[in-house]
Each structure stands twice: as structure tokens, then as C-alpha cells.
DSSP file (Angstrom, degrees, kcal/mol; ACC not computed):
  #  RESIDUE AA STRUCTURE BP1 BP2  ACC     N-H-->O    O-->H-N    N-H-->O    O-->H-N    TCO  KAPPA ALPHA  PHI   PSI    X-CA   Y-CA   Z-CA
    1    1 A X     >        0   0    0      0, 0.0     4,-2.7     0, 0.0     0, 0.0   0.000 360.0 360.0 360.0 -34.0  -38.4  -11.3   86.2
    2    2 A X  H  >  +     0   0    0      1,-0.2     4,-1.5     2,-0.2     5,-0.3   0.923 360.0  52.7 -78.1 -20.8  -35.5  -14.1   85.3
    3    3 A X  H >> S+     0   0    0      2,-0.2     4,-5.1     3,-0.2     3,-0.6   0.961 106.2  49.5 -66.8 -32.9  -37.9  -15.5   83.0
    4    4 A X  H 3> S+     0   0    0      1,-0.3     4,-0.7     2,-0.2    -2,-0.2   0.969 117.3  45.4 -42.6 -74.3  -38.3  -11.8   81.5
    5    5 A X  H 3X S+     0   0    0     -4,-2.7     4,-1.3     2,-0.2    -1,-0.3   0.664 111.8  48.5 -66.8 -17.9  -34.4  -11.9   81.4
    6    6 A X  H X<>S+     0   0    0     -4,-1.5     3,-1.8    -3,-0.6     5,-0.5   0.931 109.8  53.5 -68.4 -61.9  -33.9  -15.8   79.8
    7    7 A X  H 3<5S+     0   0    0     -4,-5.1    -2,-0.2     1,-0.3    -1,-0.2   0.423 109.8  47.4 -98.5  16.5  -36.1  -15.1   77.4
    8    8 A X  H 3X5S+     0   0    0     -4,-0.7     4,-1.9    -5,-0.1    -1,-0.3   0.712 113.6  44.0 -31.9 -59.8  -34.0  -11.8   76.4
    9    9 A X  T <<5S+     0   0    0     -3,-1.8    -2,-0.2    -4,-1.3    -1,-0.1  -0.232 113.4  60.3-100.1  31.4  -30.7  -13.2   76.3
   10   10 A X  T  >5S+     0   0    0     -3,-0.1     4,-1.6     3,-0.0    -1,-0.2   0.199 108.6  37.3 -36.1 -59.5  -32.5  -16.0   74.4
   11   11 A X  H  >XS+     0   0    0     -5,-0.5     4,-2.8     1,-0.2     5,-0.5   0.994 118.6  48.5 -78.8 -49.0  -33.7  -14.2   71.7
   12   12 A X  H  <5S+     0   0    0     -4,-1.9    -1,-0.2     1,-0.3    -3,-0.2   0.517 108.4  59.1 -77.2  -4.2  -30.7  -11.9   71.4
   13   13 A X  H  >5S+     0   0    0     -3,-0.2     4,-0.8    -5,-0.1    -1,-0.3   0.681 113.1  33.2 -61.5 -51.3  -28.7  -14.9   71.5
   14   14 A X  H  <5S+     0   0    0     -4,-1.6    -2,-0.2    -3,-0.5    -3,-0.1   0.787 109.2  60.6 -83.4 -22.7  -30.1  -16.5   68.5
   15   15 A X  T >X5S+     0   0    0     -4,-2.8     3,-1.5     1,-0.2     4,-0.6   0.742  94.2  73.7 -92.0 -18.2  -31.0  -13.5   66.3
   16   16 A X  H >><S+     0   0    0     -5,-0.5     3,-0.8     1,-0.2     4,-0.6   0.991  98.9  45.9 -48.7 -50.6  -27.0  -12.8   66.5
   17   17 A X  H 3X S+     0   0    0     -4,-0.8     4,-0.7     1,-0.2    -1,-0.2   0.521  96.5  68.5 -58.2  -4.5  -26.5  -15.6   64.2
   18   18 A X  H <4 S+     0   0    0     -3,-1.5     4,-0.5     1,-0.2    -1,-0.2   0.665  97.5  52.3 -97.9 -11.9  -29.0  -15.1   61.6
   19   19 A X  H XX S+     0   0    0     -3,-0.8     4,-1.2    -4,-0.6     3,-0.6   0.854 115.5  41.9 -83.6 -47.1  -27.4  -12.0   60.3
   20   20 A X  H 3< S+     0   0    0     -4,-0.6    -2,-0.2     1,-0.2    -1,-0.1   0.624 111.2  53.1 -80.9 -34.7  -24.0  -14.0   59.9
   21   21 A X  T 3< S+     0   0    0     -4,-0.7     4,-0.3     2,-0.2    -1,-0.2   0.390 112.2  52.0-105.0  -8.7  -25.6  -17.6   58.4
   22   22 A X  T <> S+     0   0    0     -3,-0.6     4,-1.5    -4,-0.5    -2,-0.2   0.743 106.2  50.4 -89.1 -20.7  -27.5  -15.3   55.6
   23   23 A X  H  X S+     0   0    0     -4,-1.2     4,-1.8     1,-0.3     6,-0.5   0.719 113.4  48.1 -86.0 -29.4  -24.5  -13.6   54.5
   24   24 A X  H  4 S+     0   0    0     -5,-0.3    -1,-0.3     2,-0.2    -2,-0.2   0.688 112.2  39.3 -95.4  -2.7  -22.9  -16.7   54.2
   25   25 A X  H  4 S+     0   0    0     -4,-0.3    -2,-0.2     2,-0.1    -3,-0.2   0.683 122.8  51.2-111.1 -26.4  -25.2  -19.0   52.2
   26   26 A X  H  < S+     0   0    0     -4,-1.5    -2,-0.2     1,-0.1    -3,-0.1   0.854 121.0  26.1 -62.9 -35.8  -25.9  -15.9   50.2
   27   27 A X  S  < S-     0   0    0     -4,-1.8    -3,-0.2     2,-0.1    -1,-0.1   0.580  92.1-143.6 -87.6 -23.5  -22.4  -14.6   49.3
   28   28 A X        +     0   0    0     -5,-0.3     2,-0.5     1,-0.2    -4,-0.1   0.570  52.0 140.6  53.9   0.5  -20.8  -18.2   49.5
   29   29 A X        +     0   0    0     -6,-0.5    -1,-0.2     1,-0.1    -2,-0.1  -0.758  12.5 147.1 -88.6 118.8  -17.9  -16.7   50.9
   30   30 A X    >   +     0   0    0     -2,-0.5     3,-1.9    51,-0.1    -1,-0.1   0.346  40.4 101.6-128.8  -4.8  -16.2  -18.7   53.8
   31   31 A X  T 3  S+     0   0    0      1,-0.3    -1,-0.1    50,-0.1    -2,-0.0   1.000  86.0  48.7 -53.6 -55.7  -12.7  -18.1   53.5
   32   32 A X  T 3  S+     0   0    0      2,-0.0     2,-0.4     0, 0.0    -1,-0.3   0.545  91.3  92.8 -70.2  21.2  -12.8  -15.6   56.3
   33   33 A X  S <  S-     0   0    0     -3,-1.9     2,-0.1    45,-0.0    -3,-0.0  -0.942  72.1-134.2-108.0 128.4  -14.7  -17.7   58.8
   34   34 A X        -     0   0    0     -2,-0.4     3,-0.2     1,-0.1     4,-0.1  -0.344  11.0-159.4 -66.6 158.6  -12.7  -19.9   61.2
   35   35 A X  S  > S+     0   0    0      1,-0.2     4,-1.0     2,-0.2    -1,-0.1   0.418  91.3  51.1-114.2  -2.1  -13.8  -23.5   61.7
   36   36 A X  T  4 S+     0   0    0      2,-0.1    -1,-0.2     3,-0.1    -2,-0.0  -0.080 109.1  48.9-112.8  58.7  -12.5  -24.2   64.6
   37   37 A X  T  > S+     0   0    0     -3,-0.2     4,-1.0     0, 0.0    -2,-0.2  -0.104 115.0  52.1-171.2 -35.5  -14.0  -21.0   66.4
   38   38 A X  T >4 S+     0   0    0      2,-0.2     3,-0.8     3,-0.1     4,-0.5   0.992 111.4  46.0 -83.5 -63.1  -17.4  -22.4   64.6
   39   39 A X  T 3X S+     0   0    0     -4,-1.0     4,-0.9     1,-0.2     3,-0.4   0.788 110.7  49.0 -39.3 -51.4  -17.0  -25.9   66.1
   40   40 A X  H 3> S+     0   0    0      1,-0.3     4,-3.6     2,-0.2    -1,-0.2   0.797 115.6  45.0 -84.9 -12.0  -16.2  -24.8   69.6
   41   41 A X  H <X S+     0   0    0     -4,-1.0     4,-1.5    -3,-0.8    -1,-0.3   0.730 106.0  56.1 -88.8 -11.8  -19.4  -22.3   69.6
   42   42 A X  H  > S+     0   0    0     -4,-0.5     4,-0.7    -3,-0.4    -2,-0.2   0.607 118.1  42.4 -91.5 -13.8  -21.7  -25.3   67.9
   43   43 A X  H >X S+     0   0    0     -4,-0.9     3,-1.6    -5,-0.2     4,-1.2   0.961 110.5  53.0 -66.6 -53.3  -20.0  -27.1   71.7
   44   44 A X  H >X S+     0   0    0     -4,-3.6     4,-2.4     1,-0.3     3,-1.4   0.884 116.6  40.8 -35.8 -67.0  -20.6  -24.2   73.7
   45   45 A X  H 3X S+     0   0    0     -4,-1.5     4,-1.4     1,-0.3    -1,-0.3   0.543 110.1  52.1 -55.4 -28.8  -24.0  -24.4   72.4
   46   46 A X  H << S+     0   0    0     -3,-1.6    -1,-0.3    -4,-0.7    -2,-0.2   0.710 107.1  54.7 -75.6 -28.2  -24.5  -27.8   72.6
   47   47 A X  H <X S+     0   0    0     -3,-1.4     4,-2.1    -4,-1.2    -2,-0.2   0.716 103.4  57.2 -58.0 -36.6  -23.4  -27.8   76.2
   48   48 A X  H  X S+     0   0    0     -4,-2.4     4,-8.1     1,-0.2     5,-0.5   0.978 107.9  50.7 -60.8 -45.9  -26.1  -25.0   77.1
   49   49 A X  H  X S+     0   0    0     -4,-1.4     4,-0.6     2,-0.2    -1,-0.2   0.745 106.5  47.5 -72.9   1.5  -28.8  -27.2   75.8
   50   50 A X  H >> S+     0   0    0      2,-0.2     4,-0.9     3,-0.1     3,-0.6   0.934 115.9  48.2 -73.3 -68.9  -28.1  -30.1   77.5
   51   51 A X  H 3X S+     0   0    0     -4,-2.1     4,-1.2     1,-0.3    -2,-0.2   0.714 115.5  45.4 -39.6 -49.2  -27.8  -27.6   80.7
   52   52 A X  H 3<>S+     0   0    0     -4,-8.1     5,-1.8     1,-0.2    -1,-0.3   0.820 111.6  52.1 -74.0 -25.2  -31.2  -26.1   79.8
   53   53 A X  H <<5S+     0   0    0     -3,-0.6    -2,-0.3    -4,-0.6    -1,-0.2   0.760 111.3  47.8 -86.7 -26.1  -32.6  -29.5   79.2
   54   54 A X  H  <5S+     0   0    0     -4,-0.9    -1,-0.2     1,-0.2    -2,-0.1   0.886 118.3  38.3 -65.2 -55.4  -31.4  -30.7   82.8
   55   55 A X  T  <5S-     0   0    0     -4,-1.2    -2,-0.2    -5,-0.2    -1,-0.2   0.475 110.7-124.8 -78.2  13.8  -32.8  -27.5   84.6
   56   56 A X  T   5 +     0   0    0      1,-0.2     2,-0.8    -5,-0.1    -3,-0.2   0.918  48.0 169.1  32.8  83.5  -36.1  -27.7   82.2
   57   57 A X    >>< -     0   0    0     -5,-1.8     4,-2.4     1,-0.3     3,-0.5  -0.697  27.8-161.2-133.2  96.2  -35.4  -24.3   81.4
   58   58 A X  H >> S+     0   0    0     -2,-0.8     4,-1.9     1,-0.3     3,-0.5   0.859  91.0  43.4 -36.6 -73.2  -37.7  -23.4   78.2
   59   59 A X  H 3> S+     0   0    0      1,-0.2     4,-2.6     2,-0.2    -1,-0.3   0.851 112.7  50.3 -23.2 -57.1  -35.4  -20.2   77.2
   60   60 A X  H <> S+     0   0    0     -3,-0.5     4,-3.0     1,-0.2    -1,-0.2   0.985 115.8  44.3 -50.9 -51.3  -32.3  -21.9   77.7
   61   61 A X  H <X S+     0   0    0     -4,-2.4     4,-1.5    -3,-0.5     3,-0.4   0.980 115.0  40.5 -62.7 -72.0  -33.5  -24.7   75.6
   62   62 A X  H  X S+     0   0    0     -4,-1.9     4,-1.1    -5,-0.2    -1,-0.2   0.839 112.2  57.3 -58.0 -28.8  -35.1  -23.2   72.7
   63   63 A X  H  X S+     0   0    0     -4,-2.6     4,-2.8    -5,-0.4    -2,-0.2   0.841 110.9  44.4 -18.5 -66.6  -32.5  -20.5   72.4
   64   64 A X  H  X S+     0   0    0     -4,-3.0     4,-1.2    -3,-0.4    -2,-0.2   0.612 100.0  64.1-109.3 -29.5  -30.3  -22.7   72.1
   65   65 A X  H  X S+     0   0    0     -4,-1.5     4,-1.7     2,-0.2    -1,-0.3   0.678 113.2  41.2  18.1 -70.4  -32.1  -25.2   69.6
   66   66 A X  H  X S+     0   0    0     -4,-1.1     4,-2.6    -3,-0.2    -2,-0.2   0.914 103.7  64.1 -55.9 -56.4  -32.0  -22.2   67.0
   67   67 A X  H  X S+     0   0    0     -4,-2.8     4,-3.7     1,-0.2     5,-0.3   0.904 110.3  43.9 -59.2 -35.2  -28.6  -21.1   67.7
   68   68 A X  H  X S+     0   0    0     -4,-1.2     4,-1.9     2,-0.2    -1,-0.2   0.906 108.2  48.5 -12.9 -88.1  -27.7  -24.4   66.5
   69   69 A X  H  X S+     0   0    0     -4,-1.7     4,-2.6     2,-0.2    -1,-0.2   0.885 115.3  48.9 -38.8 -44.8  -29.5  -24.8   63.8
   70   70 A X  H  X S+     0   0    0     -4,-2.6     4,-2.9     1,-0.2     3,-0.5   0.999 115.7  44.3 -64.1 -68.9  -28.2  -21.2   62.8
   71   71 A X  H  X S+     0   0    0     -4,-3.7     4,-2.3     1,-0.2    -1,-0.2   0.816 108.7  62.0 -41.8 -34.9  -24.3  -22.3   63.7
   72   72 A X  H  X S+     0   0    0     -4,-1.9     4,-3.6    -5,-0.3    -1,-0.2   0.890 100.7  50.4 -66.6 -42.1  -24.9  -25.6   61.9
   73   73 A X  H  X S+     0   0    0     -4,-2.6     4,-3.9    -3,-0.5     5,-0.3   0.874 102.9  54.4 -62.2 -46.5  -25.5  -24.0   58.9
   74   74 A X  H  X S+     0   0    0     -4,-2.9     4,-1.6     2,-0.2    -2,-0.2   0.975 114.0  51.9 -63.0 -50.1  -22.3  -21.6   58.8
   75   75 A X  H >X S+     0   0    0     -4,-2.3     3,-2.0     1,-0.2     4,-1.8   0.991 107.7  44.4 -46.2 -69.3  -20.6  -25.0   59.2
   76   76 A X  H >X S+     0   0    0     -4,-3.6     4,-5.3     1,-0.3     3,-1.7   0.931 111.9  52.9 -29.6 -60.4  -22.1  -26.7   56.5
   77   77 A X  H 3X>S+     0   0    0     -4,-3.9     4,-2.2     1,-0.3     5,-1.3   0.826 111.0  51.6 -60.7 -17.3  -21.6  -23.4   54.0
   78   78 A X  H <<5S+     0   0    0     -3,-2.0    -1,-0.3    -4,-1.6    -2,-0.2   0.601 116.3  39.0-113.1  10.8  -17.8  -23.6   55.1
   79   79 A X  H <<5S+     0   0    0     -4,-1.8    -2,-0.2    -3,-1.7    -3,-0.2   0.682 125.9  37.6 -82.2 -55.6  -17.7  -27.4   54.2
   80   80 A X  H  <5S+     0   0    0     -4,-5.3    -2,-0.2    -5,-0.5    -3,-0.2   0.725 137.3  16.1 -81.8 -14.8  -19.7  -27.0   51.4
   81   81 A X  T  <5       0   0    0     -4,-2.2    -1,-0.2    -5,-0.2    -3,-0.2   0.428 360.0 360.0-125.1 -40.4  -18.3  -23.4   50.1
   82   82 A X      <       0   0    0     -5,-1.3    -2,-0.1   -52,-0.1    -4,-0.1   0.780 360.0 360.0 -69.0 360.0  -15.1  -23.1   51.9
């Protein structure tokens, strides 16, 4: 059952960002995105996987992998756009 529940809050963890990183490399509009709110969730995030990577905890860890990716990219667009 917690795996049931990781790998929930995993997926619904990761597919929040994808809505958010399309709209922004599609529109190219970044003014209204903070960057230091971007930064401290690409920590947050970097801290979980660490944390998943300690406790070998597949969910945590791939989840978190994505969210990344996904976060990295809204950074990127609001260097490269903003």
C-alpha cells in the first residue's frame, strides 16, 4: 500500500510541472515567473532525490528525476526568455 501511495504522489508530483514548462517554452513568456521561487523548488527537489537515493526509494527517486528535468527547464526559459 505505501508503494501504491509513492508512486501516486510521484506521478502527480511530476505531471504538475509539465503543464507549466509547456506553457513556457511555448509562449516564451517569463516575466511573471519568480526565479528565486524556481531555484528553491529545483533545491527542494534536489534534496528529495538525494533522500530517495539514500532510502532506495524507486518513487521518490524517479519522481523526482522528472520534476527536475521539468523545473530545469522553466529555469532555463526564464534565463533564456526572461
Amino acid at each position: 500500500m505505501e508503494h501504491l501511495i509513492g508512486g501516486a504522489a510521484a506521478v502527480l508530483g511530476t505531471v504538475c510541472w509539465l503543464p507549466q514548462t509547456l506553457k513556457t517554452w511555448r509562449s516564451r513568456e517569463t516575466k511573471d515567473l519568480s526565479m528565486p521561487a524556481n531555484l528553491l523548488i529545483l533545491a527542494t527537489l534536489s534534496l528529495w532525490l538525494i533522500y530517495g537515493v539514500m532510502i532506495a526509494a524507486w518513487p521518490l527517486i524517479l519522481g523526482n528525476v522528472i520534476s527536475i528535468l521539468l523545473v530545469s527547464a522553466i529555469v532555463i526559459a526564464k534565463l533564456r526568455f526572461g
